[in-house]
C-alpha positions as CSV (number, residue, x, y, z in Angstrom):
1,X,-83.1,129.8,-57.5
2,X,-82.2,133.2,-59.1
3,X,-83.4,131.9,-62.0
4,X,-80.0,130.5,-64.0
5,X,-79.3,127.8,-65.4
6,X,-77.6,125.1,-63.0
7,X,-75.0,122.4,-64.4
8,X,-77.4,119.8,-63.7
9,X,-80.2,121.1,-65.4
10,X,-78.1,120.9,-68.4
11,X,-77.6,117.2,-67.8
12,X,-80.5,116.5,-67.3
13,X,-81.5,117.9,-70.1
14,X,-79.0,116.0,-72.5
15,X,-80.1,113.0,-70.6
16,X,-84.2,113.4,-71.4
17,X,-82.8,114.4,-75.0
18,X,-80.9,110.9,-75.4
19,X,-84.0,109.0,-73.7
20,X,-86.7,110.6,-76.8
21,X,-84.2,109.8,-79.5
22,X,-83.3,106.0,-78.4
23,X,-86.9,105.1,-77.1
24,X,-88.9,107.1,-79.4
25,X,-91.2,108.3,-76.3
26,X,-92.0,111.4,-75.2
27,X,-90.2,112.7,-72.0
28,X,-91.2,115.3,-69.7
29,X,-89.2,117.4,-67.7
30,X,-90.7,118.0,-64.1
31,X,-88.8,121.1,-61.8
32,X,-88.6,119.4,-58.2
33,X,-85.9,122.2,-56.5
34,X,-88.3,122.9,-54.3
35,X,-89.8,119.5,-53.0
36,X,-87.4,118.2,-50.5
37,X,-88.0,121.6,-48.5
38,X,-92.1,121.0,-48.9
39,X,-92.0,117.5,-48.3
40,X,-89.8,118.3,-44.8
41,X,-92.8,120.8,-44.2
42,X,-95.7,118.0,-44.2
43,X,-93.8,115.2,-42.7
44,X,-93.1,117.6,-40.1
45,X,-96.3,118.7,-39.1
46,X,-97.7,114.9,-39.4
47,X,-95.0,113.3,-37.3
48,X,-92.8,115.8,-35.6
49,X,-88.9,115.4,-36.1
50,X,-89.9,111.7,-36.1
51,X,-91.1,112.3,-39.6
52,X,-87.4,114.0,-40.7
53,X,-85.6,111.2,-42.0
54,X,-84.2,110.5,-45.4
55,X,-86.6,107.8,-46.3
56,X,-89.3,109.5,-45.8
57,X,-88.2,112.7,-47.0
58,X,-87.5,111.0,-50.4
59,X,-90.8,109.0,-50.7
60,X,-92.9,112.3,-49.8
61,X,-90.6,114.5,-52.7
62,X,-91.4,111.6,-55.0
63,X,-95.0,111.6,-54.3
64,X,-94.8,115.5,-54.8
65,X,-93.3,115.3,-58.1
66,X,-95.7,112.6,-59.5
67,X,-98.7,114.9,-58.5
68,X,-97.8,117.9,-59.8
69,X,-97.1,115.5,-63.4
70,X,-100.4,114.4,-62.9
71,X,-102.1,117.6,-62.5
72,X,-99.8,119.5,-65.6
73,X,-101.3,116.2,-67.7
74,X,-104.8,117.4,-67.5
C-alpha cells in the first residue's frame, strides 16, 4: 500500500480494457485492498471469531465493494 503499482493491478487492468472493447460497455474499476481487513473488523464485532471464516469474510468484502460502487455512482 505504498502507493505502486502491483502486478495484478496491471491485469486487471488489461482485463477491464479487453471487457469495454469486446462488449462495448462501460467498466469500472473498484480498489478493494482494503476490504477483507474491514470486512474481518464487522464480522468480528457481530459474531466473535465465530464470524471469521472464509465464507463470510468473502460475502461481507463483496457487500463492501458493491456499496462503495453504489455510492461513487451517485
Amino acid at each position: 500500500m505504498d502507493g505502486s503499482t502491483q502486478k495484478i493491478t496491471i491485469y486487471a487492468k488489461k482485463f477491464a480494457q479487453e471487457l469495454r472493447k469486446k462488449f462495448i460497455i462501460p467498466v469500472n474499476m473498484q480498489d478493494e485492498r482494503l476490504t477483507t481487513i474491514e470486512a474481518k473488523s464487522i464480522l468480528f464485532n457481530v459474531q466473535g471469531y465465530r464470524g471469521l471464516k472464509k465464507k463470510l469474510i468473502n460475502s461481507q468484502s463483496a457487500a463492501i465493494i458493491l456499496n462503495s460502487w453504489m455510492q461513487n455512482m451517485n
